[in-house]
C-alpha positions in Angstrom: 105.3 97.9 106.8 104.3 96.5 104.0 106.4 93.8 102.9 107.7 90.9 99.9 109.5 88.4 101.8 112.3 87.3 104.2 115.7 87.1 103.7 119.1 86.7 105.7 119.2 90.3 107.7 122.7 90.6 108.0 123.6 89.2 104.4 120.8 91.4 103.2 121.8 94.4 104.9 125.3 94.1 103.6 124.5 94.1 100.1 122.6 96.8 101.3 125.3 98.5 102.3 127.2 98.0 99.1 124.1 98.8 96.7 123.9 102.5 98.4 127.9 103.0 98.1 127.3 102.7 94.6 124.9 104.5 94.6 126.5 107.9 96.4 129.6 107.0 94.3 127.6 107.3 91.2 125.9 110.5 92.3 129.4 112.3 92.6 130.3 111.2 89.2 127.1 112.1 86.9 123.8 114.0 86.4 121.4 114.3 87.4 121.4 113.9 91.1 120.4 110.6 92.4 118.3 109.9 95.2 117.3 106.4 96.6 114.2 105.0 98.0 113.2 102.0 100.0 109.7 101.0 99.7 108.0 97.5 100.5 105.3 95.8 97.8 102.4 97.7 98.7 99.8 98.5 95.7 99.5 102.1 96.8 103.4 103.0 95.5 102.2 102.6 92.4 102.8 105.6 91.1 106.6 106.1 91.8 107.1 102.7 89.5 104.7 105.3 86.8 106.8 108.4 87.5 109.9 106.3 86.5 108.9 104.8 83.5 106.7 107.8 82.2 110.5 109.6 82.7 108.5 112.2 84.8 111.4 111.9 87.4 113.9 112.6 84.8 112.4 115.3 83.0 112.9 116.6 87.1 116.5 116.7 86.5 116.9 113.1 89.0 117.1 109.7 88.6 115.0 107.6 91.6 116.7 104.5 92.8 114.5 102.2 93.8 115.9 99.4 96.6 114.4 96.4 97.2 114.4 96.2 101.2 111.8 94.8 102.8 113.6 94.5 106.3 112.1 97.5 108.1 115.1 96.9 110.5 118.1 96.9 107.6 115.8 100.2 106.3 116.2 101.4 109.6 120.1 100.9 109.9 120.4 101.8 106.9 118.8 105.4 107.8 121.2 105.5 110.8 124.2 105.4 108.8 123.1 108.1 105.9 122.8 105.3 103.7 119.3 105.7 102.7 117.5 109.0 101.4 114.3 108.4 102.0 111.4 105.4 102.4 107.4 104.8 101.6 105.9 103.7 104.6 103.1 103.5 107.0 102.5 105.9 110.0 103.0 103.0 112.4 106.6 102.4 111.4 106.9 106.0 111.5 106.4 105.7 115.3 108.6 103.1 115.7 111.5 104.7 114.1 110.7 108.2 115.8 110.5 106.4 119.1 113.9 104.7 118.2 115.4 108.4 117.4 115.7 107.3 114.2 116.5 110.9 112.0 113.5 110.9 109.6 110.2 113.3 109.1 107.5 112.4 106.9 107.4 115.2 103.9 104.0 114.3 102.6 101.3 111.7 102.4 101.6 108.7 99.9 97.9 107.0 100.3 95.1 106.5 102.7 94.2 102.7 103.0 90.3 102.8 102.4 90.2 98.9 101.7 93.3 97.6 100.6 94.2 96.3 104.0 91.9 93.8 106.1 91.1 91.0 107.9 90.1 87.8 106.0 88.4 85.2 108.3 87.4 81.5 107.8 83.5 80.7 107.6 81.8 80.3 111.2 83.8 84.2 112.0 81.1 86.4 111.5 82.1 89.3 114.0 85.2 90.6 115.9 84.3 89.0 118.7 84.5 85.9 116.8 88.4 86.1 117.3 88.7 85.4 120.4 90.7 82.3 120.9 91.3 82.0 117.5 94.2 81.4 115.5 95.2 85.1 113.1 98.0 84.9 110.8 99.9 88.2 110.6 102.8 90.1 110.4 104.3 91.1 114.3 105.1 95.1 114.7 103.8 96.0 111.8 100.7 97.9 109.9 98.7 94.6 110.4 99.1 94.1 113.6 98.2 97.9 114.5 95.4 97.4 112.5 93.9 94.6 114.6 95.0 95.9 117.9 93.1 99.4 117.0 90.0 97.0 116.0 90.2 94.6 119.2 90.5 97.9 121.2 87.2 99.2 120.0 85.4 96.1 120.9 86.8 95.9 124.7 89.5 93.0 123.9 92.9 93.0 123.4 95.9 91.0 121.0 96.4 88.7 124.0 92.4 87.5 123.7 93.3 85.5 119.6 96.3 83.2 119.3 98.6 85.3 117.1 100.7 82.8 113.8 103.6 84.9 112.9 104.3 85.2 109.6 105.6 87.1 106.8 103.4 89.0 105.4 104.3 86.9 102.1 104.0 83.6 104.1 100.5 85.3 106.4 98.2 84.4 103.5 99.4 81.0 102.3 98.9 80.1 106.7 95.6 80.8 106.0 94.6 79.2 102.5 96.6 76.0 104.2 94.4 75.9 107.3 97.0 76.9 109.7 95.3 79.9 110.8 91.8 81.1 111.6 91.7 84.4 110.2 94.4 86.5 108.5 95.2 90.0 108.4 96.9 91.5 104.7 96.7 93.9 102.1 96.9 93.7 98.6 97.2 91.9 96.4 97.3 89.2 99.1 94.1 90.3 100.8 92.3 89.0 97.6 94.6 85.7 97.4 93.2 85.0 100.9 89.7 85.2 99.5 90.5 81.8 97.3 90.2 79.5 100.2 86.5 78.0 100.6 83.9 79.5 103.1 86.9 83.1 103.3 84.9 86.2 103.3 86.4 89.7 104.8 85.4 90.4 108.0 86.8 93.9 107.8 88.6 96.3 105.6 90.0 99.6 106.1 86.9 100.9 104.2 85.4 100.6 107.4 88.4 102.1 109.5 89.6 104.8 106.5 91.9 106.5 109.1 93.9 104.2 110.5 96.7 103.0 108.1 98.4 106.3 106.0 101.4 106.0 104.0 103.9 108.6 104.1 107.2 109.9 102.4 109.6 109.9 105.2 113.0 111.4 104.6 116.4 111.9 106.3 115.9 115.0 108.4 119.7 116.3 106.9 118.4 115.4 103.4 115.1 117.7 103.7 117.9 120.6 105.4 120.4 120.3 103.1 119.2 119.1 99.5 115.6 120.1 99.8 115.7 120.6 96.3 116.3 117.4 95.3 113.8 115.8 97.7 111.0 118.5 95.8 111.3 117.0 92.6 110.8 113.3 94.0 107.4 115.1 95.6 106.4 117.0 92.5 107.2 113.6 90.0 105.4 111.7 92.9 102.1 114.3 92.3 102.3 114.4 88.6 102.1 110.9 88.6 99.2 110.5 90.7 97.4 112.9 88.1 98.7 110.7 85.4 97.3 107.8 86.5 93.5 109.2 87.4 93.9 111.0 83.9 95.0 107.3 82.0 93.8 104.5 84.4 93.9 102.1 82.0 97.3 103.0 80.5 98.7 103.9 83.9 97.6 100.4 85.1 99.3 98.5 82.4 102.7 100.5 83.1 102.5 99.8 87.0 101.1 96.3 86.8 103.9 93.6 86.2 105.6 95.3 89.1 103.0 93.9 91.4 102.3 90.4 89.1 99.2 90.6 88.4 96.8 91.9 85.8 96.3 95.8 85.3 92.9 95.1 86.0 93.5 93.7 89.1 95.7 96.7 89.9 92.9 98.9 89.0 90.2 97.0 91.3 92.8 96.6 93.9 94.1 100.3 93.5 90.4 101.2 94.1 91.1 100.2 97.8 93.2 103.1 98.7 93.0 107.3 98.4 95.9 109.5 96.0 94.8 112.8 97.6 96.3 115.6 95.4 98.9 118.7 95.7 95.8 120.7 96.9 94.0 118.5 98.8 97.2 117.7 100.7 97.3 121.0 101.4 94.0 121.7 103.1 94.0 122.9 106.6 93.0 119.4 108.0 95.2 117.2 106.9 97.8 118.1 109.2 95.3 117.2 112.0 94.3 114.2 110.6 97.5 112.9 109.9 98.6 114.0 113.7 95.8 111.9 115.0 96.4 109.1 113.2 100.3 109.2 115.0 99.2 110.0 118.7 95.8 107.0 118.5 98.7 104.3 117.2 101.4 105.5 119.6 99.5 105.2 122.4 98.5 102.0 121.3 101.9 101.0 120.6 103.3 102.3 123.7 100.3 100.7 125.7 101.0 97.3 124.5 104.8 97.5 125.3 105.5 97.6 121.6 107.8 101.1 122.1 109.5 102.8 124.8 108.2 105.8 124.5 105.5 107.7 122.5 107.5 110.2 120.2 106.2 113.6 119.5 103.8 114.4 116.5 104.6 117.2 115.7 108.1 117.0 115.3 107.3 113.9 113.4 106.1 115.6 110.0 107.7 118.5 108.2 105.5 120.0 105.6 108.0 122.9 104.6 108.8 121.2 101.4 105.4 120.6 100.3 104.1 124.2 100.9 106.5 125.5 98.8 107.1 122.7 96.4 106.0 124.4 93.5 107.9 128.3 93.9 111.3 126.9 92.9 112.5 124.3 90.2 115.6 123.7 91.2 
């Protein structure tokens, strides 16, 4: 998960609670239909903030709410009780709600990290094997943690060799830039806030690992069997967007921008670390695979390390109905 900040769970998840009543009430009343979505900061999701604005969601015949949750737990009650349509996320958390039985299939790919996410180390940590024993600032159960447990792996040592700082994701950084941490592991923009302490370099991206972290549109498994309509036109504003933006960068950028507080230029450079793949290219006969690999090497990591209680299935974990035939209705 990528994430903002912290806040009270169970005050949080109440307003929660109250937000989506509105929200269903709302739907019953009006149209078009109305369909919310949960997403953490993340610069990848871009292009849903672009969809909105450009009206490209509207001109669907919907109106996207966007919710500001970035409690994978409340998200994951939330999903339990019917409250919440759908949510951008990674594959990791995927897992973790799959393995909890939460009732949710990922529809499509959002991104590929290929160097928005990393590990930012202090001068003196020149390899992975410098890590051991040192202090690392991230996130626990979650997409930077699976990162550097899938890195430690591959060089014979585990999370238990570095002394983990738990952190927001938020709050991961700033541990770092203050000296409370060795090395930190974030995504952007905070992977190039990390950068501004003296001597930081990044020790590794997911430039270098470009299958590891994938971001998905994961759905309510009744939603994609009973209103698979509505969940189409999310998908095809979602696509149109994504052409929009490598069309326009520069206009596209400036629209998605203040969202993330920072520059549109900095979006652009920072956008620059991740892969939009296409309708097409989402189709091809590989990315199934790929995507099913990515699942099965992180839950058996996952499951390894004690971090679920059980590795769910793959397979029943995507559903890619919608997207083969998201273009032979409009309704």
């Amino acid at each position: 998960m990528r994430a903002i900040s912290y806040k009270s769970g169970f005050l949080y998840f109440s307003a929660l609670v109250l937000l989506f009543s509105g929200c269903a009430r709302r739907a019953e009343e009006a149209e078009p239909e109305r369909l919310n979505i949960a997403f953490p900061e993340w610069v990848g999701y871009g292009p849903l903030y672009l969809a909105k604005e450009k009206g490209f969601f509207k001109e669907e015949g919907m109106v996207l709410v966007i919710v500001d949750e970035p409690l994978d737990s409340a998200r994951r009650d939330a999903f339990k009780q019917g409250m919440l349509d759908c949510e951008a996320g990674t594959i990791d958390l995927l897992i973790t709600k799959r393995a909890q039985n939460i009732p949710i299939v990922a529809v499509m790919e959002i991104d590929h990290s290929a160097g928005g996410d990393g590990i930012v180390a202090a001068k003196g940590i020149k390899k992975v094997e410098d890590l051991k024993g040192r202090r690392v600032a991230l996130e626990r159960d979650n997409v930077g943690e699976t990162l550097l447990a899938h890195v430690l792996d591959k060089k014979g040592m585990a999370l238990a060799d570095i002394i983990i700082v738990p952190r927001g994701p938020e709050d991961a950084w700033e541990a770092f830039l203050k000296g409370d941490a060795d090395a930190v592991v974030t995504w952007q923009p905070w992977l190039s806030k990390a950068l501004e302490r003296p001597g930081a370099h990044v020790l590794l991206t997911t430039r270098d690992k470009p299958d590891i972290i994938i971001d998905t549109l994961n759905v309510r498994e009744d939603m994609v069997k009973n209103r698979p309509g509505l969940v189409k036109k999310l998908m095809r504003g979602w696509f149109r967007a994504v052409s929009y933006y490598k069309a326009h960068p520069v206009e596209a950028s400036g629209i998605i921008a203040h969202h993330y507080d920072i520059t549109p230029e900095q979006y652009r450079k920072q956008g620059a670390g991740l892969r939009w793949e296409n309708y097409k290219e989402q189709l091809m006969p590989g990315e199934e695979k790929e995507l099913i690999k990515c699942f099965n090497t992180i839950a058996g990591s996952k499951f390894a390390g004690g971090r679920i209680s059980k590795k769910p299935d793959a397979k029943k974990a995507f559903d890619r109905t919608l997207l083969r035939t998201l273009y032979e209705d409009r309704k």
